[in-house]
C-alpha positions as CSV (number, residue, x, y, z in Angstrom):
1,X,-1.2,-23.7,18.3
2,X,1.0,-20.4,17.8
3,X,4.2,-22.1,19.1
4,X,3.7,-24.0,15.5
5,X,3.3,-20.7,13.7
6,X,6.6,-19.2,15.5
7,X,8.9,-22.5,15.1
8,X,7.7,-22.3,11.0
9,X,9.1,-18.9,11.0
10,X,12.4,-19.6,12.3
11,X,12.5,-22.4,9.5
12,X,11.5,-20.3,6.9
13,X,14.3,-17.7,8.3
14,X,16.9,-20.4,8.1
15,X,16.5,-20.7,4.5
16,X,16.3,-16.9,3.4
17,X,18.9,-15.9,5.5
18,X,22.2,-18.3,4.1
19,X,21.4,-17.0,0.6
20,X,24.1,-15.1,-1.0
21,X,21.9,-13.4,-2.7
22,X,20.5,-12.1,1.0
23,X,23.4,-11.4,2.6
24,X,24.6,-9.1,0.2
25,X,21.2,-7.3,0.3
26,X,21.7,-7.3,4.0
27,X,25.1,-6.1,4.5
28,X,23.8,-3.0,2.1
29,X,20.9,-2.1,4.2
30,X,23.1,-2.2,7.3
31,X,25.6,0.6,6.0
32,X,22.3,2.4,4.8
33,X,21.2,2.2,8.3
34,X,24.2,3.0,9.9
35,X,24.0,6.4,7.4
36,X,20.8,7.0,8.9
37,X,21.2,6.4,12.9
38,X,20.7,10.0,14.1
39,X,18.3,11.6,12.0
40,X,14.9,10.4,13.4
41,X,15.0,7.6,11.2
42,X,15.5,4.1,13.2
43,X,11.9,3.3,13.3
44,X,12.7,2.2,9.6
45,X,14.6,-1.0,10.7
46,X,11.4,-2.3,11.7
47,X,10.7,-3.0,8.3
48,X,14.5,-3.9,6.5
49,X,12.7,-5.8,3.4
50,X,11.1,-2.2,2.4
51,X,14.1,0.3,2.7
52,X,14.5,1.4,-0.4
53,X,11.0,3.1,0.1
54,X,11.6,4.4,3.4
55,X,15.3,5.4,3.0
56,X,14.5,8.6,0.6
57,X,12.5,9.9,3.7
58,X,15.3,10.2,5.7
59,X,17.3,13.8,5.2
60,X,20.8,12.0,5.2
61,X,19.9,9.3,2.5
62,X,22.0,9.4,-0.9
63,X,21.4,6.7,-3.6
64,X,24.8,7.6,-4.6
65,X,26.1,6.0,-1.4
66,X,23.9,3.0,-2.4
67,X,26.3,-0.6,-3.0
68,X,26.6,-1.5,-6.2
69,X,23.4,-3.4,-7.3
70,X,22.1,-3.1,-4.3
71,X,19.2,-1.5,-5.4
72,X,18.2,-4.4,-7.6
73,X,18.7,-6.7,-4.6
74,X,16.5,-4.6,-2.7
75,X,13.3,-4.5,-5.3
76,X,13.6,-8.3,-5.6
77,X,13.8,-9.0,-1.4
78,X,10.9,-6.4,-1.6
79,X,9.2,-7.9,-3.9
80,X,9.6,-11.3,-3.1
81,X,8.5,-10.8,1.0
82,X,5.4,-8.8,-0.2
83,X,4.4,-12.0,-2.2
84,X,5.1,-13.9,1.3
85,X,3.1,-12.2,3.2
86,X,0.5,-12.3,1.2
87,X,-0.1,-15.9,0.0
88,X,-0.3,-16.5,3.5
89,X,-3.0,-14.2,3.8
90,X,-4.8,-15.4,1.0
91,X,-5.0,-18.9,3.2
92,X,-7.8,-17.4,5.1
93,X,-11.2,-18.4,4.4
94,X,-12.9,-15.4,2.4
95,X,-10.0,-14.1,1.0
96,X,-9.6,-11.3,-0.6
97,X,-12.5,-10.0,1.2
98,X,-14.1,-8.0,-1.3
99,X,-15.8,-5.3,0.3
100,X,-14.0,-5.1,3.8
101,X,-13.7,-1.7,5.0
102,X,-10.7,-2.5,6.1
103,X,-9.5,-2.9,3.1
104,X,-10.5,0.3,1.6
105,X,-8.2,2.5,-0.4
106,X,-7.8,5.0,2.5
107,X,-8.1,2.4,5.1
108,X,-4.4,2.3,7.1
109,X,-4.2,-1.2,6.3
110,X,-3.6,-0.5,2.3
111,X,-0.5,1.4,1.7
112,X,2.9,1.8,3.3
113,X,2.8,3.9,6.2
114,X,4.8,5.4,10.0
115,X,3.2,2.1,10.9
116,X,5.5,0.0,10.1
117,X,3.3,-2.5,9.5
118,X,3.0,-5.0,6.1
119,X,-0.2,-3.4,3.7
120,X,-2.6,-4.8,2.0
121,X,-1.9,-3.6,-1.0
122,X,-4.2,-3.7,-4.0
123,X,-2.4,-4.9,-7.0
124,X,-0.9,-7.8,-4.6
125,X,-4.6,-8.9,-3.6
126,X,-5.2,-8.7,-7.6
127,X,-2.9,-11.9,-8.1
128,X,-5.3,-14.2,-7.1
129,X,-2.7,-16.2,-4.8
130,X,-6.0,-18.1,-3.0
131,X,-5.7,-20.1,-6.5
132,X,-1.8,-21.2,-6.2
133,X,-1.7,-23.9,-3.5
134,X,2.1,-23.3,-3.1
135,X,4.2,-20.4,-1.7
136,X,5.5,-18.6,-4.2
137,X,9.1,-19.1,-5.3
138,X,12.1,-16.9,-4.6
139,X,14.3,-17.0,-7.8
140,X,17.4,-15.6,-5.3
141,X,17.1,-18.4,-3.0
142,X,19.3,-21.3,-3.9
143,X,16.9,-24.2,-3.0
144,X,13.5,-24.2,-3.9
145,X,12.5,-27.9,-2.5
146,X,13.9,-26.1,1.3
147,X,11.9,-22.8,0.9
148,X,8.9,-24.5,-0.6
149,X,8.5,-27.2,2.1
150,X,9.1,-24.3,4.9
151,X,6.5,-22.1,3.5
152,X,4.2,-24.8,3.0
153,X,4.4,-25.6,7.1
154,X,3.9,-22.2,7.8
155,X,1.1,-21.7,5.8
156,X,-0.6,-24.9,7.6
157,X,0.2,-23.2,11.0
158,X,-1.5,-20.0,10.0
159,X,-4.7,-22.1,8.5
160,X,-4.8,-24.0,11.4
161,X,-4.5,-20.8,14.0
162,X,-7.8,-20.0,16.0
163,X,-7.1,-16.4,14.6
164,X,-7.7,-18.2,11.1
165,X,-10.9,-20.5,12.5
166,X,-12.7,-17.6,13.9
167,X,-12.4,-15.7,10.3
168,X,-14.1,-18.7,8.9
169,X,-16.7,-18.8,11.2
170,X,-17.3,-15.0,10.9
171,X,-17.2,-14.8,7.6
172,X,-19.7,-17.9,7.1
173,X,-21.9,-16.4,8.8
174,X,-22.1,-13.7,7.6
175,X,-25.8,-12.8,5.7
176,X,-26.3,-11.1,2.2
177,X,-27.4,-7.8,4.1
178,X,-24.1,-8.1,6.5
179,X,-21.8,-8.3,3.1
180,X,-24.1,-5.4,1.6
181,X,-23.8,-3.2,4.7
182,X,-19.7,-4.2,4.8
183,X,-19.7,-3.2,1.0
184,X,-21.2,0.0,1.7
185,X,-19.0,1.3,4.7
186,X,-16.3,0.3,2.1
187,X,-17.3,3.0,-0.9
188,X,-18.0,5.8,1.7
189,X,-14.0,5.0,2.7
190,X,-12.8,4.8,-0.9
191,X,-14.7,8.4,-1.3
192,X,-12.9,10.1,1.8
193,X,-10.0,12.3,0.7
194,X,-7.5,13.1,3.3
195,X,-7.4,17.2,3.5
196,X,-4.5,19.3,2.1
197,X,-2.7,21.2,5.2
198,X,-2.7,24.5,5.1
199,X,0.8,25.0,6.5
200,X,3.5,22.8,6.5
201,X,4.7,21.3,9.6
202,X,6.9,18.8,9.1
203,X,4.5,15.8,10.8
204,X,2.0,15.0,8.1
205,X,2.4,11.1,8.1
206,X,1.0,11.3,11.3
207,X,-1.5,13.2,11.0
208,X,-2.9,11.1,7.8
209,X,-1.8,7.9,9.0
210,X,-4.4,9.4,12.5
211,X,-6.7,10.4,10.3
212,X,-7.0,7.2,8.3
213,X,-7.3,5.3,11.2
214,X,-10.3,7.9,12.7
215,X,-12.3,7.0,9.6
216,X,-11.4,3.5,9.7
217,X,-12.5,3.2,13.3
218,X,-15.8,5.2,12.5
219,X,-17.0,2.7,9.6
220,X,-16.2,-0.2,11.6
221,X,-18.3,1.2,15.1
222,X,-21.4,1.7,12.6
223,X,-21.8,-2.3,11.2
224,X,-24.2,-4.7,12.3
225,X,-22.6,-7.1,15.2
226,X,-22.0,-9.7,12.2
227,X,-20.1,-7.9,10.2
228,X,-18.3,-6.3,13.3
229,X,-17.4,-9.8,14.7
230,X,-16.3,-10.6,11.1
231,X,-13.8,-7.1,11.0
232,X,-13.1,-8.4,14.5
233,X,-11.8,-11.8,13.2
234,X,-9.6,-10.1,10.9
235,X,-8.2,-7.6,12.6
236,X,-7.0,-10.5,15.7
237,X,-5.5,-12.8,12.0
238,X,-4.0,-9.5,10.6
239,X,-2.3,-9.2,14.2
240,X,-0.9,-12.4,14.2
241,X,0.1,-12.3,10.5
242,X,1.8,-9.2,11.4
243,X,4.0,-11.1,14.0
244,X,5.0,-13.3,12.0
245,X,6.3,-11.1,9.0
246,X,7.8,-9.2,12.2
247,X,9.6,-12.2,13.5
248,X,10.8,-13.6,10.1
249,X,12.1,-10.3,9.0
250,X,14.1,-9.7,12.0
251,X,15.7,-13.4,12.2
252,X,16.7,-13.2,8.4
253,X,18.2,-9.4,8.8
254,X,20.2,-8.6,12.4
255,X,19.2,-12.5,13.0
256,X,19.1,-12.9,16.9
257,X,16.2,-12.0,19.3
258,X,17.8,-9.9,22.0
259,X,17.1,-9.9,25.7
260,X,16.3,-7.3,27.8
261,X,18.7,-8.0,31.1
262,X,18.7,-6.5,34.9
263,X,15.1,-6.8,34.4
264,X,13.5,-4.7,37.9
265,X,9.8,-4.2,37.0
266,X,7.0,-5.6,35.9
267,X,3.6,-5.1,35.4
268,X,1.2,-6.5,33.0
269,X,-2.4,-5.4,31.7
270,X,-5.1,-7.6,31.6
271,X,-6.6,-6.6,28.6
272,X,-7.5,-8.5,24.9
273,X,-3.5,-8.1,24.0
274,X,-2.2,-9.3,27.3
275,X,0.2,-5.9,27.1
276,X,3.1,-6.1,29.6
277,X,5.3,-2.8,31.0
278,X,8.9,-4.3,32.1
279,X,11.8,-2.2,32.8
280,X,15.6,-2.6,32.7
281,X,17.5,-1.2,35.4
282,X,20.3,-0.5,32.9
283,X,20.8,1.9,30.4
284,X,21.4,-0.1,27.1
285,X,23.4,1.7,24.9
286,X,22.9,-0.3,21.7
287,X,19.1,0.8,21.9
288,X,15.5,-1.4,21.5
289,X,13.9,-0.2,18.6
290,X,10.3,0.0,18.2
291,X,8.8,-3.0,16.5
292,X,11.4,-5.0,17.6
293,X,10.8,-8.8,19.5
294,X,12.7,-8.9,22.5
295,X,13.1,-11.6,24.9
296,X,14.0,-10.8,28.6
297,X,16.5,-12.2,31.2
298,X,13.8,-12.6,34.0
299,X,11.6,-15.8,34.2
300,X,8.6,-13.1,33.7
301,X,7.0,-12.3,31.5
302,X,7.0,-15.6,30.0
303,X,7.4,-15.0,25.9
304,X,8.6,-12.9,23.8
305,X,7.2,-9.0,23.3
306,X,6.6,-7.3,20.4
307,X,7.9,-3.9,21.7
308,X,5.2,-1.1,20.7
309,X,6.6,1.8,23.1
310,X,9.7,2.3,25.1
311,X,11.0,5.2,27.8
312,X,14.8,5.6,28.2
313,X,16.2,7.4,30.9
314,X,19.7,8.2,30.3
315,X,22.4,6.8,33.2
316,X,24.1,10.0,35.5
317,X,25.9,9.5,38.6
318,X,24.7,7.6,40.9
319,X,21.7,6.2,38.9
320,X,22.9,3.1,36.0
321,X,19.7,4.7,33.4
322,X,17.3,2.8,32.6
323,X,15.0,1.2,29.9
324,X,11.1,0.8,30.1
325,X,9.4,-1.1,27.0
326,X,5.8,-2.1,26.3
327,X,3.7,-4.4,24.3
328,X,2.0,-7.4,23.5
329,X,3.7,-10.7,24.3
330,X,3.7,-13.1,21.7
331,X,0.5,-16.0,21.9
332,X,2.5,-19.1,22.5
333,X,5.9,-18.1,22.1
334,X,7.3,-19.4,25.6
335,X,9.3,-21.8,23.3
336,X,11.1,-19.2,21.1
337,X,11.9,-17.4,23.8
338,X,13.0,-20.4,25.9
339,X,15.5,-21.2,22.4
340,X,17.1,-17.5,21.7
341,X,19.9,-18.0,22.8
342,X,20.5,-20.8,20.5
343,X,18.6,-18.7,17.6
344,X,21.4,-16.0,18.3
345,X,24.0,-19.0,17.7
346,X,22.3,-20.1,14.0
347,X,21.9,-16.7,13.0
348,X,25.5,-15.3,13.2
349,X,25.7,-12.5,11.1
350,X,28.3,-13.6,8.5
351,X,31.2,-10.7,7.5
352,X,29.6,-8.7,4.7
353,X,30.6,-9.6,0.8
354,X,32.6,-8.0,-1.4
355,X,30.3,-5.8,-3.9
């Protein structure tokens, strides 16, 4: 079933990514990045649609140096993948989970974050998009019968994902004193406050973004084992939403899913996220980036990886260097990985515009 939610990606990627609209939001973000390569700052490509939030972080950014109207571009792309993301949320049965502690204000899941991943974010939650049966329409996209049928398929693959069945039959289940107990671990969230440091030392988004995800952890390990096989369900549909917005942003911005070659090790942990270690015997000089969905030149693993960690040793006579990366490989996605190479052929990245 999730090789129908990846093919409805790469659709939905085909018709974002020709817009001229896009492409001169892209080719700006690119020569932001390319400002920033070198000052700690690459995890941000893991999220391209939200750079003009993550750029100011980094100590080389100036929005002088910004493309003409690129900033506008970049609210609207912004603004427009947020609203995405989220209608296909709001296809999950219980939507928007009033009283999930994993939606709480302090809870990791609902702001922007080191991350990287897509929040939850109040206001968006607020729209009421489990009333609009259609994706929502991008005004900077040039046809709205091509984006509205591809959104439409991929909302059906997420609705019709086992990720998406088990949150219905979690949150059916689920009895008055469940919801109340949820509801409750939820106000004792919105009531923590994260501490004010008492020096400053320069890692601070860690430690909150820790911190946040300590109390989240501690509300969830004190519910009833209804409403923790509810937060459960969502958590395993939040993953695989997650993917998805991973996927589609990377096939609409570089546009190719890159393989990881002279593959020499492998070893794979048998645990709920099927997690795989593999290793290049080859330094790579153009380098995987965390967050990034890599195929590999190896018939194993078998999929695609969602890289989560990665070890480089730099190459010195006599040893070539070498890459190590690790993560979760992608449910179902032995298809998409069997069809990157042609992916890399339909996303060529055109030459930038003229701004």
């Amino acid at each position: 079933m999730s090789a129908q939610l990846w093919r409805a990606v790469v659709d939905l990627a085909a018709v974002w990514r020709p817009s001229q609209y896009v492409q001169e939001y892209v080719y700006g973000a690119q020569r932001q990045l390319v400002r920033s390569r070198g000052t700690g700052a690459d995890h941000i490509e893991a999220q391209p649609f939200y750079l003009l939030t993550y750029l100011p972080t980094t100590s080389t950014y100036s929005p002088a140096a910004e493309p003409p109207g690129w900033r506008e571009k970049a609210v609207q792309v912004a603004d427009g993948y947020t609203a995405l993301i989220e209608w296909l949320r709001s296809r999950l049965v219980g939507y928007p989970f009033v009283g999930t502690p994993q939606l709480a204000l302090a809870s990791p899941w609902s702001s922007l974050t080191l991350s990287m991943r897509v929040p939850w974010l109040p206001r968006a939650r607020a729209w009421q998009l489990q009333n609009q049966p259609r994706p929502p329409v991008m005004p900077f996209l040039p046809d709205r019968s091509a984006q509205a049928e591809a959104g439409g398929n991929l909302a059906v693959a997420v609705a019709s994902s086992p990720a998406a069945a088990e949150v219905e039959r979690s949150w059916n289940a689920l009895t008055t004193d469940d919801k109340r107990r949820l509801y409750a671990a939820t106000i004792a969230m919105d009531k923590a406050r994260y501490p004010e440091p008492d020096d400053v030392r320069g890692d601070e988004d860690f430690r909150e973004l820790a911190w946040s995800d300590y109390i989240l952890d501690d509300a969830l390990n004190g519910l009833p084992q209804r409403a923790r096989a509810f937060t459960d369900a969502l958590a395993d549909a939040d993953s695989l939403l997650q993917q998805a917005a991973v996927l589609f942003s990377q096939l609409v911005m570089p546009g190719e899913i890159r393989q990881l070659p002279h593959v020499g090790y492998v070893s794979r942990f048998d645990g709920p996220d099927h997690w795989h270690t593999v290793r290049s015997d080859s330094y790579i000089y153009e380098p995987i980036r965390v967050r990034e969905i890599i195929g590999f030149d190896h018939p194993y693993p078998r999929g695609l990886m969602l890289v989560e960690g990665i070890t480089e040793q730099l190459p010195f006579e006599p040893r070539p260097g070498s890459v190590t990366v690790r993560g979760p490989i992608l449910p179902g996605s032995e298809e998409l990985a069997a069809s990157a190479v042609r992916i890399q052929r339909v996303f060529v990245a055109p030459a930038g515009p003229q701004l």
